[in-house]
C-alpha positions, 0 to 999 in steps of 0.5 A, spaced: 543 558 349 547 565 346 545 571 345 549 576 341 548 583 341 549 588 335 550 596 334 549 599 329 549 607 325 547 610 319 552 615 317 557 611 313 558 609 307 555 603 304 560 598 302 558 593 296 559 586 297 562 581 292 559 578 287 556 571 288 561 568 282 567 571 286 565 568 293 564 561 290 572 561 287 575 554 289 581 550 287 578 548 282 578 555 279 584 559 280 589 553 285 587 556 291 581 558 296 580 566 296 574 566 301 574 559 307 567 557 309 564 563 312 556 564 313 553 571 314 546 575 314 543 581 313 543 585 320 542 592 319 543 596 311 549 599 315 555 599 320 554 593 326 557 596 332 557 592 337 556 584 339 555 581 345 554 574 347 549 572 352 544 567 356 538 570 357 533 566 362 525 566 360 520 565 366 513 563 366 507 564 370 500 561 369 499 567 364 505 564 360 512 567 358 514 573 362 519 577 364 523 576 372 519 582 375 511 582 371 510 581 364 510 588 360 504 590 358 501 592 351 502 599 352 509 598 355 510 594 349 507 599 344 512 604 347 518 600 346 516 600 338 516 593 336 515 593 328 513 586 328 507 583 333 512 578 338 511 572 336 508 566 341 514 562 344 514 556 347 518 556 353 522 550 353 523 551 346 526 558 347 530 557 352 533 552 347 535 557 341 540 561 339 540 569 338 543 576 336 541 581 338 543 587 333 542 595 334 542 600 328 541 606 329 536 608 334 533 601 335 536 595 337 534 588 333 534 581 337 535 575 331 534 568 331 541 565 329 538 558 327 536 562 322 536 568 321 530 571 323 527 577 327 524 576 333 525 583 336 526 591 333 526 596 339 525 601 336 524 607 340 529 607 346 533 612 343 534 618 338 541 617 334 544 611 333 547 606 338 554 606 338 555 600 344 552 595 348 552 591 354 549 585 358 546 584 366 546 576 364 542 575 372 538 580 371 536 579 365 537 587 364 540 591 357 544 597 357 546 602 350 549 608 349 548 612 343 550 618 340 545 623 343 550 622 350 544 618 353 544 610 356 538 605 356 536 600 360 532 594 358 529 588 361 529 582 356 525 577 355 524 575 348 517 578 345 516 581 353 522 586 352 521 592 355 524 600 355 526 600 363 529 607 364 533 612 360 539 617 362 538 623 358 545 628 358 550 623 362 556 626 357 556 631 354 559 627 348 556 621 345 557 615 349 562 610 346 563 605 350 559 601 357 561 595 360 558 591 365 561 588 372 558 581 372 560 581 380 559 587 384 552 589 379 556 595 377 555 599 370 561 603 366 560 609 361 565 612 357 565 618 352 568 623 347 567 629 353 573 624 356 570 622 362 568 614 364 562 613 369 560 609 375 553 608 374 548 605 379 543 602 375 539 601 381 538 608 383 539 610 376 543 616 378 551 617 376 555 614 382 562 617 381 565 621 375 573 620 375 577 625 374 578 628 367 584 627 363 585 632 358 584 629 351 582 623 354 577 621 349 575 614 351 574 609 346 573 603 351 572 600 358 573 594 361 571 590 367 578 586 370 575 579 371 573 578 377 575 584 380 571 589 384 574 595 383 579 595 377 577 596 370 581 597 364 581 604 358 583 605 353 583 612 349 585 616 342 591 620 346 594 613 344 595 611 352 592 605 355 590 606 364 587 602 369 583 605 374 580 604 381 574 605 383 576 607 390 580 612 386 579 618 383 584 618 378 588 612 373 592 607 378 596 606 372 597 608 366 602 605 360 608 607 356 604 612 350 602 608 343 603 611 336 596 610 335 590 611 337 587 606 341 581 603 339 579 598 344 580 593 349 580 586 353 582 583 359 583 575 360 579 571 364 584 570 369 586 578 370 593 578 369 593 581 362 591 586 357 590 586 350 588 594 346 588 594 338 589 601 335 588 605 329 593 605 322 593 605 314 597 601 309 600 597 315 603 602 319 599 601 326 594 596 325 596 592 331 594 589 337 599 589 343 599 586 349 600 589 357 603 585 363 597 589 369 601 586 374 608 589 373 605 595 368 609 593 363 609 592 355 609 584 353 608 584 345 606 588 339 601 583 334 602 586 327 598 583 321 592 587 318 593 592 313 588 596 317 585 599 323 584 594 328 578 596 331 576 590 335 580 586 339 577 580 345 579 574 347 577 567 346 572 565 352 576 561 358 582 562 354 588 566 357 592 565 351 588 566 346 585 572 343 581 575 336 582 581 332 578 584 327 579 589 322 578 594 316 582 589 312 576 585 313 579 580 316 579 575 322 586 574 326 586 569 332 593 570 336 597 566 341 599 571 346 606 569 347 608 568 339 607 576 337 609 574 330 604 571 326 597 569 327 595 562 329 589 563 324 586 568 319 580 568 316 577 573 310 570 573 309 567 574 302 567 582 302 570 589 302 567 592 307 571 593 314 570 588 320 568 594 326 565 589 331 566 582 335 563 577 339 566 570 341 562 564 344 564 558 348 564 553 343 569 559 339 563 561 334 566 568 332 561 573 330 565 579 326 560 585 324 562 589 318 560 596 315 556 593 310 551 592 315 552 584 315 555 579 321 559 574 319 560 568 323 565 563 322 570 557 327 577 560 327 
């Protein structure tokens, strides 16, 4: 079972989708594919954010579903703002589907990918929109930061899910970036004020505060897999740092860009980092690739006409990685060809591509400005 996680906000302007005829072009029309197969549904009305996969755990006591501590009650649930009543849900059946769950501005949405359908709108949890996103799988626990400089913690379990605690004021500045370590139950926060946090989710307080690097306006963090200590993050003074938790500033900091960069991924066997950056008209627009144990550059991967506003890699895979686009289009690139793109794939639509998740069956899940998420194999 798969759950995907979607942010979203309401302040940019909507694209238009193409037309049906247009999407339906064939060989038969023109003498080639203009759009490959590419399913897609209606998250939001505007930009999705943010995606996450995850398999959540349903547990049941006499009483029915519940979640791992003690069902939510109706008061809890009420406060929460569900729009819809939940739906009853057989427990060996829910622990057999798929889902995504998907943000827009200040709520976060969970939708059924079987087909489509709206399970869960969490609506009051915070007050702008929500600009990222991160998962407790063990602990079954939901972590968004938003505009309002605030982080949420949920307690999921479909329609039991639940508003656990909210940190008000944590940065100064919108919240752009959280992650989640997996190993030690530590949570990450970055922000445009500049600062990256270490959060301790137990005692819901600020752990650590890292030093402050001047125009250090981050944009992502990322947990080195398998790491206690070591994250990655990335930033719009065009730099790339790797940090130590046991150190109060970066361990590393890579050769500046000529480009902000705009996120970044770490491969599961640690060794190396990939960022994406910012551009037009193909200049910047790219993905690059760092050596973390030498401290290095390895390859610049230069094929979208647009900004590259997420990069991630395939799931188990050290070789492989995915970028998505304001071209709207999808590239999967071998790490060790920089040249060109093993695959690419354009969904039927104008709008940018701002979002990404990748499941282990190489399901690939691009959320776009429109408000839609696109789902395709590549």
């Amino acid at each position: 079972m798969l759950t995907a996680f979607t942010g979203c906000c309401d302040r940019t302007p909507k694209f238009m989708s193409l037309s049906k005829r247009k999407e339906r072009k064939t060989t038969e029309d023109c003498g080639e594919i203009v759009y490959p197969s590419v399913a897609s549904f209606k998250a939001h009305t505007q930009n999705v954010n943010s995606l996450v996969l995850f398999n959540p755990r349903v547990e049941e006591n006499e009483n029915g579903l519940k979640d791992a501590e003690n069902e939510a009650s109706e008061t809890e649930l009420q406060e929460v703002g569900f729009s819809e009543e939940p739906a009853k849900l057989d427990l060996d059946d829910a622990n057999k589907r798929s889902k995504v769950l998907a943000s827009c501005s200040d709520s976060i949405k969970l939708f059924d990918l079987k087909d489509c359908s709206l399970l869960v709108n969490l609506e009051n949890g915070h007050e702008r929109d929500i600009k990222c996103l991160t998962v407790a799988e063990d602990l079954n626990f939901l972590f968004s930061g938003s505009r309002d400089c605030s982080l949420c913690a949920w307690k999921f379990n479909f329609g039991h899910s639940k508003l656990l605690y909210k940190l008000s004021n944590l940065h100064e500045l919108i919240i752009t970036s959280v992650d989640f370590n997996q190993t030690t139950n530590s949570l990450l926060t970055g922000s445009r004020d500049s600062t990256v946090k270490l959060v301790d989710i137990e005692s819901q307080t600020c752990r650590q505060q890292f030093q402050k690097v001047s125009r250090n306006l981050v944009t992502c963090v990322t947990w080195i897999p398998n790491s206690f200590t070591d994250f990655v993050q990335t930033s719009e003074d065009k730099q790339v740092y790797v940090w130590d938790t046991r150190q109060f500033e970066p361990a590393v900091v890579f050769p500046r860009k000529n480009w902000i960069q705009t996120s970044c991924d770490v491969a599961p066997n640690g060794s190396i980092c990939i960022s994406s950056s910012n551009g037009f008209d193909s200049e910047g627009c790219e993905a690059t690739s760092w050596d973390l144990k030498a401290g290095k550059m390895l390859y610049e991967y230069k094929s979208h006409a647009q900004t590259v506003h997420r990069c991630k890699f395939v799931p188990e895979s050290s070789t492989h990685f995915v970028t998505v686009s304001n071209d709207s289009t999808v590239n999967k690139w071998d790490v060790g060809s920089p040249s060109n793109p093993v695959d690419t794939k354009r969904p039927p639509t104008y709008s940018g591509l701002i979002s990404l998740a990748i499941s282990r069956d190489l399901n690939v899940y691009a959320g776009a400005v429109s408000g839609d998420i696109f789902t395709m194999k590549i």
